[in-house]
C-alpha positions as CSV (number, residue, x, y, z in Angstrom):
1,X,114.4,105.9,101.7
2,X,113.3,107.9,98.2
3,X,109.8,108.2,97.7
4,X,110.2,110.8,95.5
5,X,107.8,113.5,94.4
6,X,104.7,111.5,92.3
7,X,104.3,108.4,94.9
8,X,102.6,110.2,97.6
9,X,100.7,112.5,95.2
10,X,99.4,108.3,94.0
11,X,99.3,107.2,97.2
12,X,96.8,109.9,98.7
13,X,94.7,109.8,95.4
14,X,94.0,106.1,95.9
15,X,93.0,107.4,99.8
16,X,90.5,109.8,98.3
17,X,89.2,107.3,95.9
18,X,88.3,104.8,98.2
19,X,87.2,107.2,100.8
20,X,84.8,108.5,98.5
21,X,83.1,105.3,97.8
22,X,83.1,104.4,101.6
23,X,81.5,107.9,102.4
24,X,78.6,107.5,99.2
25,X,78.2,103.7,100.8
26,X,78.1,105.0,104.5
27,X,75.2,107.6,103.2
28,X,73.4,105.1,101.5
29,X,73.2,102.5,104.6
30,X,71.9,105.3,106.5
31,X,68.9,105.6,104.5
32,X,68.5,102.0,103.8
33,X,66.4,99.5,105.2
34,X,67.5,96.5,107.5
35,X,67.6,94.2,104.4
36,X,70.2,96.2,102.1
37,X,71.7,98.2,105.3
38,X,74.6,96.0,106.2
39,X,75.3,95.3,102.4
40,X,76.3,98.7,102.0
41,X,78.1,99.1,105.8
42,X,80.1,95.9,103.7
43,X,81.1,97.7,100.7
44,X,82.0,101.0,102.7
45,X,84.2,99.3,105.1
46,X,85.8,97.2,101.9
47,X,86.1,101.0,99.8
48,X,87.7,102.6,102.9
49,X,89.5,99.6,104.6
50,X,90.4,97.4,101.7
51,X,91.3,100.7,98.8
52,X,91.6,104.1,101.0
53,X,93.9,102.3,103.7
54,X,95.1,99.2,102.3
55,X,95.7,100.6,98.5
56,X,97.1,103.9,100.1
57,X,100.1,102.1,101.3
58,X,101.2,99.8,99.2
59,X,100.8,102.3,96.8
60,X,103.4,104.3,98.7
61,X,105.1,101.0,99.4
62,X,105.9,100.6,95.7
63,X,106.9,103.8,94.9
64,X,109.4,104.1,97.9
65,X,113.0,102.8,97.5
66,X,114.4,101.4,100.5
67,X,118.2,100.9,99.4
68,X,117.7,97.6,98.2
69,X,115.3,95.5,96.5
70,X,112.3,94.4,98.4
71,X,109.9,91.5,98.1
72,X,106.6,91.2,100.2
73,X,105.3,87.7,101.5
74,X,101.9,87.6,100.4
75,X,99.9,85.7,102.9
76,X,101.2,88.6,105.5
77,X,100.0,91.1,102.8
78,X,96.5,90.0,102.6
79,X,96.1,89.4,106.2
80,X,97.2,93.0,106.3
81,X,94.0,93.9,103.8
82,X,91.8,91.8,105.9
83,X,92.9,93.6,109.1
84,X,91.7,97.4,107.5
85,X,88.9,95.8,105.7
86,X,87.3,94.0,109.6
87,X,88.7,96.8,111.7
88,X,86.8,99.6,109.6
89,X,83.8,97.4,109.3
90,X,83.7,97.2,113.1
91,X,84.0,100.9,113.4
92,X,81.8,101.6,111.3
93,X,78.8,99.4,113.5
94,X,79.7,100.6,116.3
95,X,78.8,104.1,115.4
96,X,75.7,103.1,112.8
97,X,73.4,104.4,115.5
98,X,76.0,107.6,116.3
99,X,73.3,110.9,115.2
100,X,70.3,108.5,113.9
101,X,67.0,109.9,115.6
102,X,68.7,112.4,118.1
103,X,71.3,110.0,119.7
104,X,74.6,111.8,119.3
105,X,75.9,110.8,122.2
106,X,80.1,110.8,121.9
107,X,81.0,107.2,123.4
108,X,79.9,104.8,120.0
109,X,82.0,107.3,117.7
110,X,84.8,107.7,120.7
111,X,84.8,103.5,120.8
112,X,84.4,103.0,116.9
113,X,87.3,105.6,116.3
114,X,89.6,104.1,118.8
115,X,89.4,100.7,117.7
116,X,89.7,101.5,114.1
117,X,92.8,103.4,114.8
118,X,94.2,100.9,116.5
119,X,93.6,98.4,113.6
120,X,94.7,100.5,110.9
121,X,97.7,100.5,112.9
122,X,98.1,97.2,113.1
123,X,97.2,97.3,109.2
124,X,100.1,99.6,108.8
125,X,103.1,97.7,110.7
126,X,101.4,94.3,109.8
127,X,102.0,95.5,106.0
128,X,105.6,96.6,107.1
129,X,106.0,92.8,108.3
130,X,105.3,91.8,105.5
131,X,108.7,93.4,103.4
132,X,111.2,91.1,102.8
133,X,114.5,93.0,102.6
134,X,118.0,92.2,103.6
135,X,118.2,94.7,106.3
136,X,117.2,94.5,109.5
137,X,114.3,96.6,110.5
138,X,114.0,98.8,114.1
139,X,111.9,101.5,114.8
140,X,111.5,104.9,117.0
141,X,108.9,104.0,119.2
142,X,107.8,107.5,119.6
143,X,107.1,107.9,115.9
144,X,105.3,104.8,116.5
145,X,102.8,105.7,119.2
146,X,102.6,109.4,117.2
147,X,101.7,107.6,113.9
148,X,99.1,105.1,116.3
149,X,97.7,108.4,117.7
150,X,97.2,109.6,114.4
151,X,95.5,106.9,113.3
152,X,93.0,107.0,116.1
153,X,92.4,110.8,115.5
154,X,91.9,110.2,111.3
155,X,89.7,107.1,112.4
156,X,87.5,109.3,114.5
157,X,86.8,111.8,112.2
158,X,86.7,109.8,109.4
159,X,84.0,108.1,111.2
160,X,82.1,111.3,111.9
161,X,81.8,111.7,108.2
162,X,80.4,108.5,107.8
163,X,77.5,109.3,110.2
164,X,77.1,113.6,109.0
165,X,78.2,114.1,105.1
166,X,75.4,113.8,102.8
167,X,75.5,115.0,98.9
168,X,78.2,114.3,96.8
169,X,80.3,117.6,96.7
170,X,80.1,117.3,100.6
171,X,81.5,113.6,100.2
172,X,84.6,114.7,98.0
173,X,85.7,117.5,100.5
174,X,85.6,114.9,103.1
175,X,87.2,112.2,100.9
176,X,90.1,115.0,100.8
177,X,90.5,115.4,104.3
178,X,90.2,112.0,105.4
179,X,93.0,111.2,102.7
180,X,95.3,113.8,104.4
181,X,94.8,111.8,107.5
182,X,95.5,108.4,105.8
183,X,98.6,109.6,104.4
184,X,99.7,111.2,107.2
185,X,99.3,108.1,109.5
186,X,101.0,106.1,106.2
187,X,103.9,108.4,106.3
188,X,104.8,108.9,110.0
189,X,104.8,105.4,110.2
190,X,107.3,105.4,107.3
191,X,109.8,108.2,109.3
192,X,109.4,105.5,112.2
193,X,111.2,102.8,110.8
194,X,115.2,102.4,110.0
195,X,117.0,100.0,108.3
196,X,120.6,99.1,108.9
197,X,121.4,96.9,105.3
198,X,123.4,94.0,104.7
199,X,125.1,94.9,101.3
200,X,126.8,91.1,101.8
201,X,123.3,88.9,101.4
202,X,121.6,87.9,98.6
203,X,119.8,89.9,95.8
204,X,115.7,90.0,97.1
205,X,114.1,88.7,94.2
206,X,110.2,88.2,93.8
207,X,107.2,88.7,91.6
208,X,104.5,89.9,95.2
209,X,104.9,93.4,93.3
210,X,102.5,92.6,90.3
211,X,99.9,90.7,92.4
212,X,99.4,94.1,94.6
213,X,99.5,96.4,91.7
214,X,96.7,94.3,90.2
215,X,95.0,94.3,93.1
216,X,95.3,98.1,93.7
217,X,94.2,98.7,89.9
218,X,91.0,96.4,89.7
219,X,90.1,97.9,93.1
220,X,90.4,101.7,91.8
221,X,88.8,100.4,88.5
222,X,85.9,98.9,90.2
223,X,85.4,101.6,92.8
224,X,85.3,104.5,89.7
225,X,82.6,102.1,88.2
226,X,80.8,102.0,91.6
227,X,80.7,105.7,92.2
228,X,80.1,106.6,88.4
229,X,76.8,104.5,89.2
230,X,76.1,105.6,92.3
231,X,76.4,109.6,91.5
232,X,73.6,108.6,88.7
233,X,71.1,107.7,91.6
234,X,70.2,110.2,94.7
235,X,70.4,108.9,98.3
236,X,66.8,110.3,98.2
237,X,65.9,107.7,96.0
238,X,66.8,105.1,97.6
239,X,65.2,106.2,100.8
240,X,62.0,106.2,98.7
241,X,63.1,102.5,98.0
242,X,64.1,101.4,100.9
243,X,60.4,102.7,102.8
244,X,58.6,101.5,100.0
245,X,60.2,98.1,100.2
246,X,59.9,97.8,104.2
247,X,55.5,98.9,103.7
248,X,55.5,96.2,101.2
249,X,57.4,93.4,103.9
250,X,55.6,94.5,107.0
251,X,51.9,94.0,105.1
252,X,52.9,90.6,103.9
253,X,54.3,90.0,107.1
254,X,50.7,90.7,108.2
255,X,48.8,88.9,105.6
């Protein structure tokens, strides 16, 4: 396999960029009330899950030649989006409670980080399902369970941040770390596989490619739009909002 030298630079940038609109939307469902909360545990788990894990790979994906050409059935693809997008939104509620009012105790973010990692597991080697090559495809099972492993460890802590980083220079150092840990899951994963090709078969040919490029692109577009917004407007703010808003229901909940 070539991935050569600008594809994993891309790939960990689309990481970063989607964790940092998962960590601004994580902050602002802390401080939000029960009505907007889960809309915002929705959009971080879709910035994370669906762009910082999803995009990550497939950006890789497409920049890495395999030694053939390479197709990718699409159905398997999206499942593979909805797999990041449902495992980090369950991770992420069962830890929304992880530090809120004194409760830090370590079993919510333990459970939330384990089954994440496991999902953006299956994520990863669902995606690799999804390539349609003329090779066939083994891997080295302990590269496996180390690139699972990983993926439980970067799911942890990206979790952490989700429940302790506030402000938004805080947010882009952990956006940075936790795409080091995306990529680094991504491309363990990667060194697991092999590929013994059959130069005799048929040329792969396909148009999946542009459909996942377009989807990477209006993700990233919309996400840049989405933070621009959102750095305009301070968490404090909303908190302000979100109290005023919840006096205002519970007296004409009373009346």
């Amino acid at each position: 396999m070539e991935m050569g030298t600008y594809t994993p630079l891309a790939a960990y940038a689309v990481a970063v960029l989607g964790s940092v609109l998962g960590l601004l939307s994580a902050e602002r469902a802390r401080h939000a009330n029960r009505t907007t909360r889960n809309w915002w545990i929705g959009v971080a788990a879709v910035s994370i899950g669906g762009l910082g894990i999803w995009g990550m790979h497939f950006t890789a994906m497409l920049g890495t030649w395999m030694g053939a050409n390479v197709s990718y059935d699409i159905p398997i693809t999206l499942l593979s989006m909805l797999v990041a997008i449902v495992v980090v939104a369950a991770g992420l509620f069962l830890v929304r409670r992880y530090g809120i009012d004194g409760d830090t105790r370590f079993w919510p973010l333990a459970a939330g980080g384990l089954v994440t990692g496991l999902g953006v597991a299956a994520m990863h080697y669902t995606g690799m399902a999804a390539i349609v090559i003329n090779a066939d495809v083994s891997y080295n099972i302990g590269l496996v369970a180390l690139s699972v492993i990983i993926a439980v460890v970067a799911s942890t802590v990206a979790l952490w941040f989700t429940r302790k980083v506030s402000g938004f220079a805080a947010v882009i150092g952990a956006a940075l770390v936790m795409g080091v840990a995306v990529t680094g899951m991504h491309y363990t994963g990667m060194y697991a596989m092999n590929m013994a090709h059959d130069h005799s078969a048929s040329i792969v040919v396909g148009n999946s490619e542009e459909l996942i490029t377009s989807l990477i692109i209006g993700g990233a577009g919309v996400s840049v739009l989405i933070i621009f917004l959102l750095a305009l407007t301070s968490a404090d703010e909303d908190r302000e909002e979100a109290e005023l808003l919840d006096r205002v229901m519970r007296r004409t909940s009373q009346g």
